[in-house]
N, C-alpha and C positions, 0 to 999 in steps of 0.2 A: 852243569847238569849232572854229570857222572859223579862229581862230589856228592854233591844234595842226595841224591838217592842214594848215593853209601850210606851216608849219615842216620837216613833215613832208615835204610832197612839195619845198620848198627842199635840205630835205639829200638826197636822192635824186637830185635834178635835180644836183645841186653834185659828188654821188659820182659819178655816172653820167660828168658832164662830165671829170673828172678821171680815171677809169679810160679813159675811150674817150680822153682825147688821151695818155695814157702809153700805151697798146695801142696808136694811131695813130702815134705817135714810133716807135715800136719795129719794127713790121711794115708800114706805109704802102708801103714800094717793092713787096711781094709781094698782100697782099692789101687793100691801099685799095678794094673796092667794098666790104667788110665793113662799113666803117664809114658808108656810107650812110643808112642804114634809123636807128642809132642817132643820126646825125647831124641826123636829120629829129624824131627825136623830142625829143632836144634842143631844136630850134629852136619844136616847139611849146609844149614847158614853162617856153621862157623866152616865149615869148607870153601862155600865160597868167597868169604874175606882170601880166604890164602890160594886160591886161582891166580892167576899171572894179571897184570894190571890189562895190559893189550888185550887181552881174550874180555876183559869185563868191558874194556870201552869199545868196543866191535860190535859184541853183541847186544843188543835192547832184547830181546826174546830172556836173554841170563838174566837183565838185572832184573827184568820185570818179575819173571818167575822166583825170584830170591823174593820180591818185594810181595808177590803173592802168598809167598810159603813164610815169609813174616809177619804177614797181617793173619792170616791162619794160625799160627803158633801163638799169638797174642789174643785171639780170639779163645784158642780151646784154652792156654792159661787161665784166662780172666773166668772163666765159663769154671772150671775147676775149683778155683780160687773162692766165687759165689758160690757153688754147690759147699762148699766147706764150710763158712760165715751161716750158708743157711739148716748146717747139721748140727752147728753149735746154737743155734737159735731153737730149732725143734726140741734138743736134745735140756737147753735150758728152760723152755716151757714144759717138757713133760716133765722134768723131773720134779718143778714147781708147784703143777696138779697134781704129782700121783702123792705129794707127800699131805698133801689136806685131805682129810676126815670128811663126811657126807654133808655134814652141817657146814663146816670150812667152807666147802665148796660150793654148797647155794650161795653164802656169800660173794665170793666170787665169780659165779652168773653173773647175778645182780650187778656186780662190778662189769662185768664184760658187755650186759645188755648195755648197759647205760653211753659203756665207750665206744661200743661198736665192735669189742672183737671177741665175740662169741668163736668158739673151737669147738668140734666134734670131733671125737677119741672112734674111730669105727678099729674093729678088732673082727677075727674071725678066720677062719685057714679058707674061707672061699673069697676071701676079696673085698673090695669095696664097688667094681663096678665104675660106674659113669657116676658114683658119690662124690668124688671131688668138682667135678665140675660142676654141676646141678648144685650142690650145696652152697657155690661160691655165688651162686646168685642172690640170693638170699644174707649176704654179708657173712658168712658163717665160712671159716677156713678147716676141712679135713686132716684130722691125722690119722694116718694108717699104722696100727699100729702090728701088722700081722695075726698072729693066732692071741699075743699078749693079750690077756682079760683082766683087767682091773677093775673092783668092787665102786671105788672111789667114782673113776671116771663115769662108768655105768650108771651113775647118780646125775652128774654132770650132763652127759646124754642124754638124759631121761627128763630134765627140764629143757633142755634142746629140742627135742621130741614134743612136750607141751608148750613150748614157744611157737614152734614151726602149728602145731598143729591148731593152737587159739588165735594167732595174732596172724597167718596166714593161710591158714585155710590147707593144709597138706602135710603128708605122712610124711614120714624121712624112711619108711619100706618107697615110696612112688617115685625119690630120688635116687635110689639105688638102680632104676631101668634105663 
């Protein structure tokens, strides 16, 4: 049993390690405090490999909490890891639309009505509000883009806005509450 859950919390510790320095390679200039917390936890699962063997077969309360604090570091890895996969996904869709022209870009409604994946570009220094959620119902995915105003998008939105408003019956100001 004592084996098995070495093993156990070994490949955890070992996965955890390996997703937090590929998440850390990756996003370290923007958000390095992130990896703090999982970096501490790291450090105490490689401590307890080097605990005395006696003390680890004694206690069930250590391995458990090693096995807790493994599954934890593998969870905020993976979590990290996503969050990064889904900044290069945002960051490849805007850069996509912000580079098409007004005309470019009805085309690409069109494109997006047909497939299902209509976007909404919302900008402005007060927020977006409860617009992400409210708009997901609707099949329609928000990007916030902060104070950022783009001409382009503003186009794009603006047949968003007459979709929502002819084919469903509602403003994208009533989605904003």
């Amino acid at each position: 049993m004592h084996d098995k859950l070495k093993n156990i919390i070994l490949t955890l510790t070992l996965i955890g390690i390996g997703l937090g320095i590929f998440s850390y390679s990756k996003m370290y200039e923007f958000f390095y405090q992130e990896f703090y917390f999982p970096a501490i936890l790291a450090i105490i699962l490689i401590v307890f490999f080097f605990l005395p063997k006696n003390l680890k077969i004694k206690s069930k309360f250590l391995n458990l909490t090693a096995l807790g604090i493994g599954i934890v570091l593998v969870t905020l890895t993976t979590q990290l890891t996503l969050d990064y996969f889904g900044m290069i996904r945002t960051e490849k869709i805007l850069t996509e639309y912000h580079e098409l022209d007004c005309e470019k870009i009805t085309d690409r409604f069109t494109t997006d009505l047909a497939n299902n994946e209509m976007k909404y570009f919302s900008s402005g220094l007060v927020g977006s509000g409860n617009l992400s959620e409210n708009i997901k119902e609707y099949g329609i995915e928000n990007f916030d883009l902060g104070c950022m105003v783009y001409d382009n998008l503003n186009c794009y939105n603006k047949l968003v806005s007459n979709y929502l408003k002819d084919k469903k019956n509602i403003t994208i100001n009533e989605l904003y509450e």
